[in-house]
Structure formats: C-alpha cells, structure tokens
N, C-alpha and C positions, 0 to 999 in steps of 0.2 A: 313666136318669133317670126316674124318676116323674111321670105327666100331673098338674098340678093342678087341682084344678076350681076356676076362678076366679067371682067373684059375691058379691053381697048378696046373701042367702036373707033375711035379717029384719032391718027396721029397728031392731027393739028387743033382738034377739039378746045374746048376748055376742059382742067385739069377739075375734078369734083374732088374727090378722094384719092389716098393715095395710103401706100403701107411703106414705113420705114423703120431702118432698125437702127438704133441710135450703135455709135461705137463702143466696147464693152469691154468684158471679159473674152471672147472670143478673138479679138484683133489682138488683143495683150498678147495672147500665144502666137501671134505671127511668128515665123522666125524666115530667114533666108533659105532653110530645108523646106521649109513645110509652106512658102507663100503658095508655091506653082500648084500646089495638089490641094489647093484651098481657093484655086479661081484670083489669086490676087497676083499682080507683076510686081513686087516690092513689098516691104515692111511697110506698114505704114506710122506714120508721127501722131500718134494716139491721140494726146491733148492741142493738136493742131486741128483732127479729124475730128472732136469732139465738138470742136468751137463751131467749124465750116457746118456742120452737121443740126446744132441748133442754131445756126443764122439762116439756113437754108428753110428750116422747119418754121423759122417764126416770119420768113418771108412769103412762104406757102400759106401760112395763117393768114397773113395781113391780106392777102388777093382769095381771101374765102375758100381757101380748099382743105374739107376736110383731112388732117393727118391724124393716121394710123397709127400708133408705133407696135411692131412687135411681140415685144417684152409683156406690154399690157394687155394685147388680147391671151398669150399664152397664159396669163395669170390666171386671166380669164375663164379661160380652158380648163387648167388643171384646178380651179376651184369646185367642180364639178365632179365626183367622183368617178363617174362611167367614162366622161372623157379622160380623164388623165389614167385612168386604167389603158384605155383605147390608146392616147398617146406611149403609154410605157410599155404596152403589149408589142406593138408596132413598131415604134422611134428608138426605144432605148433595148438594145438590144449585145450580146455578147461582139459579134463582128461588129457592132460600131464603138460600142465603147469600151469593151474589154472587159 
C-alpha cells in the first residue's frame, strides 16, 4: 500500500479528495439534550440532510474530486482482522460506550 500524504496545503487550491460521512444512524439520535455535546446547534431534518448530502457528493463528482465516504473505508478497516482488533481495543471502549 502506498503512504498518503494527508493535509490542506491551500485553502484556495483545487479540491482532489475529500472524506464525508453521509447522514445516518448517528444523526437519528440527535435529540435537543444531546445536540450541544455532540458539536451540532440543532436537530437536524435527516431526509432533508440526506438529499443536500448526495447532491453535494455527486456535484463534487461531476468537478473530479475524489470522495471518500466514511462508512466505506471503516468497513474497510474492520475487514481486516488486526485492524478492527486495533479499532475495538482502542474506540470501543466501557467510558464511551457503556
């Protein structure tokens, strides 16, 4: 496998690649308790978010820039047995998820 070199080098660049994570199961548990301690200012409108989310993705497409999503490299990950050991030694853990 080939090292990537990861970074912004320019904010004004052109845009090559990019990681996004489509909206999910994780925004479904929004609630009005839990936005603020979750980086979000509101609930958000899931099937509203979904749509914005791949019209953005397939306009990023159509101007040649590599997208990422998430979900798929993590699958990625965990299809691997030492890494998803690694991710579950590490990530998944009593304080975070109980």
């Amino acid at each position: 496998m080939t090292e990537s070199r990861l970074g912004v080098w320019s904010e004004a660049g052109k845009l090559r690649r990019v990681m996004v994570c489509a909206p999910g199961l994780a925004h479904q548990r929004l609630t009005p308790e839990n936005c603020d301690e979750l980086l979000f200012d509101d609930v958000i409108w899931l099937q509203q978010a979904r749509r914005d989310h791949f019209d953005f993705v397939a306009k990023m497409e159509d101007h040649d820039v590599e997208v990422l999503e998430l979900q798929d490299l993590l699958a990625d990950v965990v299809a691997v047995p030492e890494a998803r050991d690694r991710v579950l030694d590490r990530k998944v853990t009593d304080d975070l998820v109980g």
